[in-house]
Each structure stands twice: as C-alpha cells, then as structure tokens.
N, C-alpha and C positions, 0 to 999 in steps of 0.2 A: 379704240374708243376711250376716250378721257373721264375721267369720275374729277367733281366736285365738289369740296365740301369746306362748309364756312364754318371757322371755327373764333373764338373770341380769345385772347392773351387771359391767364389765369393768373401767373406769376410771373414774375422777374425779382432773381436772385443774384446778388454778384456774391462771388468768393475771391477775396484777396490777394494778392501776390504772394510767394513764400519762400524759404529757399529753394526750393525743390519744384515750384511751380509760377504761370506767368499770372495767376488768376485768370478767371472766366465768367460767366453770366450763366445759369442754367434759368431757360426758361421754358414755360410748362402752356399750353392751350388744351380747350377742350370745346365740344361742338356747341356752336350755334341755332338752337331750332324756333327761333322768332320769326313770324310773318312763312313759316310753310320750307325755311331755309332747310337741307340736307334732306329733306322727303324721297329725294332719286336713291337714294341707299338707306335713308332711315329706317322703313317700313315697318320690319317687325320688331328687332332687338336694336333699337339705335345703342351706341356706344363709339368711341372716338376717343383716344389719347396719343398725345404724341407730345415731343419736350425735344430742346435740341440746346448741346452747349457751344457758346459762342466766345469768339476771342473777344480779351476786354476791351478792346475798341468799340464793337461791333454794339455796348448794350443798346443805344438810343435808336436800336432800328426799329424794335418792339417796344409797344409802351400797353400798361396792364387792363384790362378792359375792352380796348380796341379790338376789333374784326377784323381778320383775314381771311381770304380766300387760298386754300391749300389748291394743285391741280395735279392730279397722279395721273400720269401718259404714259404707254407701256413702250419701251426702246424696239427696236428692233433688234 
C-alpha cells in the first residue's frame, strides 16, 4: 500500500564550489495541509520533514513555495 503526502518547497540553498568540493543545493520541504491535503496520515500528530542535497546542476528542478507530491511504496 502506497502513502501520500503533499508537501510544499521551504528552501532552496546553494553552496558553492571549493577546492575540496563540487558545490550542491540543499533543499528542505515540509507538509502541505490546505484544502484537507495529507489527512490519510495527518490525523493525530501531523509532522513531516524531509530535505535532500542535490548536484548543482540539478537546482532548478525545485523552486520555493511550490507543491509536491512525495509517494512512499514499500519494495519488495
């Protein structure tokens, strides 16, 4: 059984190149509860964090404010 849960972009950080490193983007989301959103798991203690860093290519996939749908499906 798959869980859903809509969450909104909170931040977008880049960190620079350096010698030691290629630079990255860390960015951070946190849950959505407009119009009835995440109620399948909200119920008693809503809570929701999650942040993931990205190559610096990669920052313009996320933009801050915007809504996404996370979907957690368990592997076999």
């Amino acid at each position: 059984m798959a869980v859903t849960a809509k969450v909104r972009c909170t931040s977008l950080i880049q960190y620079p190149s350096t010698d030691f490193w290629d630079g990255h983007w860390y960015v951070t989301f946190g849950p959505d509860y407009g119009e009835g959103r995440n109620a399948e798991w909200a119920a008693a203690s809503p809570s929701l964090s999650f942040s993931m860093v990205l190559h610096p290519s990669k920052g313009d996939l996320f933009v801050v404010g915007k809504a996404y749908t996370l979907t957690f499906e368990p592997e076999d």
